[in-house]
N, CA, C and O atoms as a MOPAC input file, in Angstrom:
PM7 MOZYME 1SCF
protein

 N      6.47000 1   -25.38500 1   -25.67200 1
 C      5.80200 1   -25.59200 1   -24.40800 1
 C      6.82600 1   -25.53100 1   -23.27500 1
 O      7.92000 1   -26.07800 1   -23.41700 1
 N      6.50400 1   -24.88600 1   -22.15900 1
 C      7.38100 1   -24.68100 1   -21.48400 1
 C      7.09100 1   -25.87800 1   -20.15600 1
 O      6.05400 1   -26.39000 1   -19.73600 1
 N      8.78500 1   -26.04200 1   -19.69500 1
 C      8.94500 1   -27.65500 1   -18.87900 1
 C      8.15400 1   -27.23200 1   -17.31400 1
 O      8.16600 1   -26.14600 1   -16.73600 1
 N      7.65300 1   -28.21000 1   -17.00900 1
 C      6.47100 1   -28.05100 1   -16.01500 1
 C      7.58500 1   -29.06100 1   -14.50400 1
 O      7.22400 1   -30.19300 1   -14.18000 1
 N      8.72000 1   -28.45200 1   -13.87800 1
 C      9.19100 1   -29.50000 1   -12.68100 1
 C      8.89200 1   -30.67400 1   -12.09300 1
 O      7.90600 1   -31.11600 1   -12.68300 1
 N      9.15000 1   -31.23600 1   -11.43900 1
 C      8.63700 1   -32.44900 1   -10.61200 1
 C      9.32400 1   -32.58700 1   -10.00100 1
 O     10.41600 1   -32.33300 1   -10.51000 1
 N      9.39400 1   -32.99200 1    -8.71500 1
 C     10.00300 1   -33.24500 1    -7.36700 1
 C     10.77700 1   -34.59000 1    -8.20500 1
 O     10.22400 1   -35.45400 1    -8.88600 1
 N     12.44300 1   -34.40600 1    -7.85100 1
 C     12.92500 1   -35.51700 1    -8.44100 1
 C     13.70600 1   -35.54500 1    -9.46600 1
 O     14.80000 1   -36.09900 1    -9.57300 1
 N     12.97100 1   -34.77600 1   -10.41700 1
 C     13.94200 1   -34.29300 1   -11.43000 1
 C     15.12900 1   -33.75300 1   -11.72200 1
 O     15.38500 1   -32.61700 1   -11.32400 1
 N     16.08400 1   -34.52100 1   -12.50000 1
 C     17.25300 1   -34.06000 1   -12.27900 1
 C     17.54200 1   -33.23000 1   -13.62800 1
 O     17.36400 1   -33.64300 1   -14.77400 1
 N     18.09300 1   -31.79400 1   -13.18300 1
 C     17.54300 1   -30.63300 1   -14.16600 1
 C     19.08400 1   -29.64900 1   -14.28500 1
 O     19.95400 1   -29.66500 1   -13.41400 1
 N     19.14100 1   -28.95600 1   -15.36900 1
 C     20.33900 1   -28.18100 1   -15.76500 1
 C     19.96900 1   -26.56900 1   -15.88200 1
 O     19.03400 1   -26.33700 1   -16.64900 1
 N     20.59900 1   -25.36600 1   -15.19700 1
 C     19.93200 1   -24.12100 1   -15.22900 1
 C     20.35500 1   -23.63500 1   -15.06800 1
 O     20.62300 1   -23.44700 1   -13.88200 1
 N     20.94800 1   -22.81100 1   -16.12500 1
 C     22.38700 1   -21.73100 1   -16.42600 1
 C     23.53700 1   -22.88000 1   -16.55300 1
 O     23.63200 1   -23.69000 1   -17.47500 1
 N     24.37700 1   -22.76800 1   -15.43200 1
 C     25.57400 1   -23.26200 1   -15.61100 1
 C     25.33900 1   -24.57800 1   -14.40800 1
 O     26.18000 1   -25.47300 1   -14.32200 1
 N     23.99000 1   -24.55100 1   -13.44200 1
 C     24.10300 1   -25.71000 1   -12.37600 1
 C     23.38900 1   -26.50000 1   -12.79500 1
 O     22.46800 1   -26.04300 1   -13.47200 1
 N     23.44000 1   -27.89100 1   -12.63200 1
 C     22.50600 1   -29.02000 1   -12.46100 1
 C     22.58900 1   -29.46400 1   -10.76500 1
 O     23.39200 1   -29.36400 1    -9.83800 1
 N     21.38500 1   -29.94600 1   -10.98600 1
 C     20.70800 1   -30.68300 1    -9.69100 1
 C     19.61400 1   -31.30500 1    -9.54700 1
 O     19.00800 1   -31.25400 1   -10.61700 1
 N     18.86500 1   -32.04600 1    -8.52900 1
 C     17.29300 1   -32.80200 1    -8.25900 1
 C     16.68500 1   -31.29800 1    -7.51300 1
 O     17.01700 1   -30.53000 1    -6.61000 1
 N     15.27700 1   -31.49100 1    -8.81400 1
 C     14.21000 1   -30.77200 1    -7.82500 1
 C     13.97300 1   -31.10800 1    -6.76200 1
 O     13.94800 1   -32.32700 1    -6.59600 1
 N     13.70000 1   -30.24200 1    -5.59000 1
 C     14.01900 1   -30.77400 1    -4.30300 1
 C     12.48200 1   -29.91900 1    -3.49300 1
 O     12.04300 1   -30.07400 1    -2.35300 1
 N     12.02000 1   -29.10300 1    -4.52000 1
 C     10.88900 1   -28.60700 1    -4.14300 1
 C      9.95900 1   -27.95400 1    -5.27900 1
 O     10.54100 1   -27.39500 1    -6.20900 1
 N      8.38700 1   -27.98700 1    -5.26800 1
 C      8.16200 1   -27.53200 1    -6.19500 1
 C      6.70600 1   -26.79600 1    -5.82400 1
 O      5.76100 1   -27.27500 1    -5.19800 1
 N      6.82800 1   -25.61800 1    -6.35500 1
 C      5.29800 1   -24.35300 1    -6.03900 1
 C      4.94200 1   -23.94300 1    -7.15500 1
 O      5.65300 1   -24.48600 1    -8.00100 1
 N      3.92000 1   -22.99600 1    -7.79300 1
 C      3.58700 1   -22.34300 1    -8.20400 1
 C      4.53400 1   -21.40600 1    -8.87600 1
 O      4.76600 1   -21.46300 1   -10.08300 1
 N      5.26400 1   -20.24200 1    -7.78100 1
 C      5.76100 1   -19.81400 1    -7.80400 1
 C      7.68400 1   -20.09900 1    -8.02600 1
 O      8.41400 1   -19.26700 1    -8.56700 1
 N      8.09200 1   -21.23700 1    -7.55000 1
 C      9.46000 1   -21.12100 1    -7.38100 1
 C      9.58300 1   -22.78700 1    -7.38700 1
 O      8.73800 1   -23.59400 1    -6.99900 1
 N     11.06200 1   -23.07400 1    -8.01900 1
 C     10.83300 1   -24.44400 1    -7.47200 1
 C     12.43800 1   -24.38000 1    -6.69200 1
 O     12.91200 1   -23.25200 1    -6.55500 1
 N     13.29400 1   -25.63300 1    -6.16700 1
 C     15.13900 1   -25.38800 1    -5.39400 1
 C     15.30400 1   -26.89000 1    -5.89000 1
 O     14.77300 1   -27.97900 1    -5.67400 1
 N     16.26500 1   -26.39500 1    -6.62500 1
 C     17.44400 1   -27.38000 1    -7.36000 1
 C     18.64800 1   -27.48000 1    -6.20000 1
 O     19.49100 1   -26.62100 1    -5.94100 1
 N     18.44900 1   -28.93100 1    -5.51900 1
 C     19.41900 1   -29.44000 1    -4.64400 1
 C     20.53800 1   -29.59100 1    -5.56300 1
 O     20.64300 1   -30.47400 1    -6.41500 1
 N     21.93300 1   -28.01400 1    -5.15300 1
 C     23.00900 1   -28.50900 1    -5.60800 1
 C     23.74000 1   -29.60400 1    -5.37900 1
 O     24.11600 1   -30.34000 1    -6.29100 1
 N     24.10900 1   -29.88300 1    -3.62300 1
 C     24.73400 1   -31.05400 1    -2.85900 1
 C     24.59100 1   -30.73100 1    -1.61500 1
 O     24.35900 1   -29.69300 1    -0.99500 1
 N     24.84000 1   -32.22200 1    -1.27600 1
 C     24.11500 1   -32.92900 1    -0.16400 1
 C     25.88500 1   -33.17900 1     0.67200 1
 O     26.93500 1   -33.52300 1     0.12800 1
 N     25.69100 1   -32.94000 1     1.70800 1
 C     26.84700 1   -33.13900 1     2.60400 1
 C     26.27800 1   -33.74400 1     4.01700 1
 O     25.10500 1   -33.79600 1     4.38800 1
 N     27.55400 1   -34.22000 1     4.74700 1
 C     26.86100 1   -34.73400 1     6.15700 1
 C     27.36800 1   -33.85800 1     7.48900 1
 O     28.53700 1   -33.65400 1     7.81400 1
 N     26.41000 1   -33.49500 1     8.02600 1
 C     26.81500 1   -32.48200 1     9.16600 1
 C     28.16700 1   -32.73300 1    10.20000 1
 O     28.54500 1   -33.89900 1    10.31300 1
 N     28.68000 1   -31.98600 1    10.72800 1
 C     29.34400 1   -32.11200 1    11.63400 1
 C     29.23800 1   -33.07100 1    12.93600 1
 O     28.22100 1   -33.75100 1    12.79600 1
 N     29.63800 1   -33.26200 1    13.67100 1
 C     29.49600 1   -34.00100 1    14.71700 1
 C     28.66800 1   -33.41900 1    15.73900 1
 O     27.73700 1   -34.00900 1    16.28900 1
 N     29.02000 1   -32.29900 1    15.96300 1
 C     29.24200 1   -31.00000 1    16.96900 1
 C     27.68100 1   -30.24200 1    16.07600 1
 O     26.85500 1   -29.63300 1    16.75600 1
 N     27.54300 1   -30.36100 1    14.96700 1
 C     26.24000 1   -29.27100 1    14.55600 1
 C     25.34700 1   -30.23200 1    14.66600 1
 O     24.24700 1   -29.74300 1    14.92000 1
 N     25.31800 1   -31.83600 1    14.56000 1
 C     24.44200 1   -32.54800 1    14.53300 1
 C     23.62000 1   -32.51900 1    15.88100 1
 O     22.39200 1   -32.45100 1    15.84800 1
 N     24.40400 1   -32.57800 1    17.20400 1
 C     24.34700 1   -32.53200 1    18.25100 1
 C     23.38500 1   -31.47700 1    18.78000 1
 O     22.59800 1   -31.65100 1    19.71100 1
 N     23.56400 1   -30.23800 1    17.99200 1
 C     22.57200 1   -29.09000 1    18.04400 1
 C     21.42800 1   -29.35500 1    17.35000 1
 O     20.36700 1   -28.90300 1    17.78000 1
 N     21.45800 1   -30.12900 1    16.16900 1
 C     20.24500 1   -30.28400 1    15.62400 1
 C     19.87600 1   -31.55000 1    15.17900 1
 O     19.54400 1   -31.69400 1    14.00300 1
 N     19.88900 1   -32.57100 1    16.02500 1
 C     19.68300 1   -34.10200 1    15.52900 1
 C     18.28000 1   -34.21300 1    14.32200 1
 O     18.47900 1   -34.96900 1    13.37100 1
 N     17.69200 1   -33.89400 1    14.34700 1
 C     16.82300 1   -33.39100 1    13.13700 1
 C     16.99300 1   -34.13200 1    12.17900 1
 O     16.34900 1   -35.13200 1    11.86100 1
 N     18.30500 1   -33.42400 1    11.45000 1
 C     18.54000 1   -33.57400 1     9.89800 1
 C     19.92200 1   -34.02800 1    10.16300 1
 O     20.74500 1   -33.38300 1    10.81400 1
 N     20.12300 1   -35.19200 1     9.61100 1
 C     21.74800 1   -35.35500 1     9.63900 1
 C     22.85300 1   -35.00500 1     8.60000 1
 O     24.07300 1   -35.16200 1     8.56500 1
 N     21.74900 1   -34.36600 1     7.61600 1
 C     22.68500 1   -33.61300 1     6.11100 1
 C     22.59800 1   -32.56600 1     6.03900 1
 O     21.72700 1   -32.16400 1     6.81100 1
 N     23.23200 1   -31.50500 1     5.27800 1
 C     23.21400 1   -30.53500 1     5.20300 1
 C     23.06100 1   -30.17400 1     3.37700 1
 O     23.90500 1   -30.59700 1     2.58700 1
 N     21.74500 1   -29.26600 1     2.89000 1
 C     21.56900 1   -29.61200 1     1.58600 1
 C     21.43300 1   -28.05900 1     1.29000 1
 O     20.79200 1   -27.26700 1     1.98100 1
 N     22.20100 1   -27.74500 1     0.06000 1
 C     22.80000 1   -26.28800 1    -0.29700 1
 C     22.01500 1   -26.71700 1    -1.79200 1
 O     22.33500 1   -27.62500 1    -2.55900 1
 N     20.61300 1   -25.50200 1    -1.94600 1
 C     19.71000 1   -25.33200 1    -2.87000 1
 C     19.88700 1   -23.91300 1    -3.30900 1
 O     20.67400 1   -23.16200 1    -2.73300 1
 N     19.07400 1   -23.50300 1    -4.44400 1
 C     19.17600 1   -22.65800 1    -4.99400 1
 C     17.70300 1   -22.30700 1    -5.25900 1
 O     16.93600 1   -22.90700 1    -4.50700 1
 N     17.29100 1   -21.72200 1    -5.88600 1
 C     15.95200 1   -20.60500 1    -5.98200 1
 C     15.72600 1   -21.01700 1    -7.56100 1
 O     16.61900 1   -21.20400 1    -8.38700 1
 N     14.58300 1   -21.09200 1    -7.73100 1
 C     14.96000 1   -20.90500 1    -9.57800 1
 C     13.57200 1   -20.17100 1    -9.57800 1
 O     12.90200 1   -21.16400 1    -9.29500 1
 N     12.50800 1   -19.01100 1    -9.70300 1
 C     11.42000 1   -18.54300 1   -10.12500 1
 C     10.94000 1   -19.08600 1   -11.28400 1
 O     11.67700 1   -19.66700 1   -12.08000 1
 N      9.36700 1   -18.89600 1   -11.49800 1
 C      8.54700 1   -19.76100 1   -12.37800 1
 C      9.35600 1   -18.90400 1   -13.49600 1
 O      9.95000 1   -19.47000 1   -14.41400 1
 N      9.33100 1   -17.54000 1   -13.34900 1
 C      9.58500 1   -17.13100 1   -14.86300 1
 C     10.52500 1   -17.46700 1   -15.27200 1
 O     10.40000 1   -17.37900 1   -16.49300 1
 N     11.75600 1   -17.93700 1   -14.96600 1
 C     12.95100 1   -18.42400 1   -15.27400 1
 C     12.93100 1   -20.23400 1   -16.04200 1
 O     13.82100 1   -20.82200 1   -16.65800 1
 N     11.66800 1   -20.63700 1   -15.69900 1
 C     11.56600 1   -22.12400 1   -15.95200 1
 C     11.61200 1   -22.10600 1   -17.43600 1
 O     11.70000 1   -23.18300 1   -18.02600 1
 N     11.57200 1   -21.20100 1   -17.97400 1
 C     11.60700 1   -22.07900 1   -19.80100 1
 C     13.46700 1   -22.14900 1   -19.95600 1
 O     13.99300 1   -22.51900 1   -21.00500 1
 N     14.23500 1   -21.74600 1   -18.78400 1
 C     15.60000 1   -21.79400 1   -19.17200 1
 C     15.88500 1   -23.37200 1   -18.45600 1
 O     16.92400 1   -24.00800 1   -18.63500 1
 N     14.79700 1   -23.80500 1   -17.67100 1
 C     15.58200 1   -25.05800 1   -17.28200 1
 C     15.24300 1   -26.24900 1   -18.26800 1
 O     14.16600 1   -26.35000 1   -18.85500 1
 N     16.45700 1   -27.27300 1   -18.39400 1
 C     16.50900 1   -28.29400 1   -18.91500 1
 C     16.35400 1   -29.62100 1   -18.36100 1
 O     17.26800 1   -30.08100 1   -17.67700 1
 N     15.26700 1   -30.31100 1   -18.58500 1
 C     15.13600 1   -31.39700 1   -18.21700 1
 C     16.45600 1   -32.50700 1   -18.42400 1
 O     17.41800 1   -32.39100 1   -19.18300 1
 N     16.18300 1   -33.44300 1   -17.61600 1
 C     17.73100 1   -34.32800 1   -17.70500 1
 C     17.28400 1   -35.85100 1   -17.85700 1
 O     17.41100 1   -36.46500 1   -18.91700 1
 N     16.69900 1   -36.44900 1   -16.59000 1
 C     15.90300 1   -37.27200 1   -16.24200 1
 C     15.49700 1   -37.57400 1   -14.85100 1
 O     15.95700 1   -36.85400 1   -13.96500 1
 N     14.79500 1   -38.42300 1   -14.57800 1
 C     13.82900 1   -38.37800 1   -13.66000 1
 C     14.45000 1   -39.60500 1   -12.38300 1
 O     14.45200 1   -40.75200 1   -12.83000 1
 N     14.84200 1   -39.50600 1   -11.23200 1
 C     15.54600 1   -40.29600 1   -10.46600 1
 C     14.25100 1   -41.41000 1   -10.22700 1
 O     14.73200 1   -42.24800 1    -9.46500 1
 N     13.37600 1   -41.65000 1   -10.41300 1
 C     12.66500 1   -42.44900 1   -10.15100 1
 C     12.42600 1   -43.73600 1   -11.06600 1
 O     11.96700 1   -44.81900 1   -10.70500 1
 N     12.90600 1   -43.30100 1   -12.50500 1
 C     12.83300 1   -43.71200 1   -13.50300 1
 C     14.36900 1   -44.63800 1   -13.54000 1
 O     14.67800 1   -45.62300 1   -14.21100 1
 N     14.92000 1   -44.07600 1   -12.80800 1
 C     16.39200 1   -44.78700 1   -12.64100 1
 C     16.12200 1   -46.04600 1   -11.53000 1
 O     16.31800 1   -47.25400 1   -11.65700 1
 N     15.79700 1   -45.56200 1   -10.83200 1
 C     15.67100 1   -47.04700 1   -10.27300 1
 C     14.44300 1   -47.95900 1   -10.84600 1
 O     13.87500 1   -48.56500 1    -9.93800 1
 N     14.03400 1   -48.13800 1   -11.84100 1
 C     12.38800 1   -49.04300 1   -12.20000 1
 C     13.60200 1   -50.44000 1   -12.52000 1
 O     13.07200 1   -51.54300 1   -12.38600 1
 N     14.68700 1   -50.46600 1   -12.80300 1
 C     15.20800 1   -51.86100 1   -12.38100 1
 C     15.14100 1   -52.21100 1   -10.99400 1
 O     14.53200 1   -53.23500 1   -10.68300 1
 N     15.79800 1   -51.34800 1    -9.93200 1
 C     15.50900 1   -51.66500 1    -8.65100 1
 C     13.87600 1   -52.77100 1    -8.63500 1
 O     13.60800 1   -53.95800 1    -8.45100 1
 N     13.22700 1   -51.65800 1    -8.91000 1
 C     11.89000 1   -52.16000 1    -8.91600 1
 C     11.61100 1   -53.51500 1    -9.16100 1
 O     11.15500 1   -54.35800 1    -8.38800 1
 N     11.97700 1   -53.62200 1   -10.44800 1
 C     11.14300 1   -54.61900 1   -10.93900 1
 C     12.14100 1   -55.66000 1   -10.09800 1
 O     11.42800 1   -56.57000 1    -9.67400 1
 N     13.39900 1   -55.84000 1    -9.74100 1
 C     14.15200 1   -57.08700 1    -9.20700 1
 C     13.43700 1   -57.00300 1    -7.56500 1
 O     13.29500 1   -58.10300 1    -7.03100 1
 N     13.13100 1   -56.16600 1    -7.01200 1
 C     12.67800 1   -55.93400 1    -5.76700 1
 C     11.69600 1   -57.41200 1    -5.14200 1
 O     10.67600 1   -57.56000 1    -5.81600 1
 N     11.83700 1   -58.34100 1    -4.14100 1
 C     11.32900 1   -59.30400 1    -3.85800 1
 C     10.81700 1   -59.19500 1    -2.21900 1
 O     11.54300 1   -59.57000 1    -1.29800 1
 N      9.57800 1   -58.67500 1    -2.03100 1
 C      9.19100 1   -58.27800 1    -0.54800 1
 C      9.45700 1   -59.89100 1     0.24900 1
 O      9.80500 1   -60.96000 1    -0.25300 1
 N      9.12200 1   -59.51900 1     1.71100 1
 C      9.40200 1   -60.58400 1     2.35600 1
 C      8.25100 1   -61.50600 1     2.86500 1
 O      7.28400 1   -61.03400 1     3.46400 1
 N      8.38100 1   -62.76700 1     2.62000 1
 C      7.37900 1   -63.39000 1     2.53300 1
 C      6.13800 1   -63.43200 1     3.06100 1
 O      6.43200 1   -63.93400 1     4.14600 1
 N      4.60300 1   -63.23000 1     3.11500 1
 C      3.68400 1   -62.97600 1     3.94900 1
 C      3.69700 1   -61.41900 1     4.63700 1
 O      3.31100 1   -61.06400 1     5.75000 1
 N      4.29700 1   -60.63600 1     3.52400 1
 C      4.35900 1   -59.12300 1     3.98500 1
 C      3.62900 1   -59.23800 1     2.68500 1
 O      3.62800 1   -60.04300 1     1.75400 1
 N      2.66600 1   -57.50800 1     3.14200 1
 C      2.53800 1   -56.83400 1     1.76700 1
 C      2.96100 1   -56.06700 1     1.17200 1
 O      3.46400 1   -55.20200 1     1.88900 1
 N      3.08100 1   -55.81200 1    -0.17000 1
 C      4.06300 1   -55.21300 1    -1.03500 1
 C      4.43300 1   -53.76400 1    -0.28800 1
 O      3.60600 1   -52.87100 1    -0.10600 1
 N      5.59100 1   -53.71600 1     0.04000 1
 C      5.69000 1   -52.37600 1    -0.36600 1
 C      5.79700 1   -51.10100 1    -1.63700 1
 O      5.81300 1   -49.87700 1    -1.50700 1
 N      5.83400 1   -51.62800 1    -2.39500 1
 C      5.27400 1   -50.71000 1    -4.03900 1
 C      4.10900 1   -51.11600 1    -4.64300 1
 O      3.81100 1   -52.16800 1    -5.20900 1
 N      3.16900 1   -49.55100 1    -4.31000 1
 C      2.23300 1   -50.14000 1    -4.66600 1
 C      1.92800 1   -48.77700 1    -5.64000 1
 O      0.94000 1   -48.75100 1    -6.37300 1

């Protein structure tokens, strides 16, 4: 059966690993790395304050990617120690 992506997933394909960082039909982009903009480029584009260098992977190529694990699944300790603030409502819901 061939591996079906998820936003999040941290995945191995050819020789790169990275987090799915997007996912279609057609294509999904394995965030190689994440850097922080310049001073001077930020200024041009306050927007985004990182700069994130992805890659392409096509559906037909997906039976070569390897699942790794799932960044969400990494934090479920976060989670469960997580203590909202009193007379707030949860934020995880």
């Amino acid at each position: 059966m061939m591996y079906s992506p998820k936003v999040d997933d941290y995945v191995r394909w050819r020789n790169l690993e990275g987090w799915v960082y997007f996912v279609d039909r057609e294509y999904i982009t394995i965030e190689l790395s994440v850097k922080d903009k310049s001073e001077e480029s930020y200024k041009d584009s306050p927007i985004h304050k990182k700069i994130h260098s992805l890659i392409v992977c096509q559906h037909c190529y997906w039976d070569q990617v390897e699942y790794i694990r799932h960044r969400r699944k990494d934090e479920m300790n976060f989670i469960d120690d997580y203590k909202s603030q009193p007379f707030r409502d949860s934020d995880l819901y």
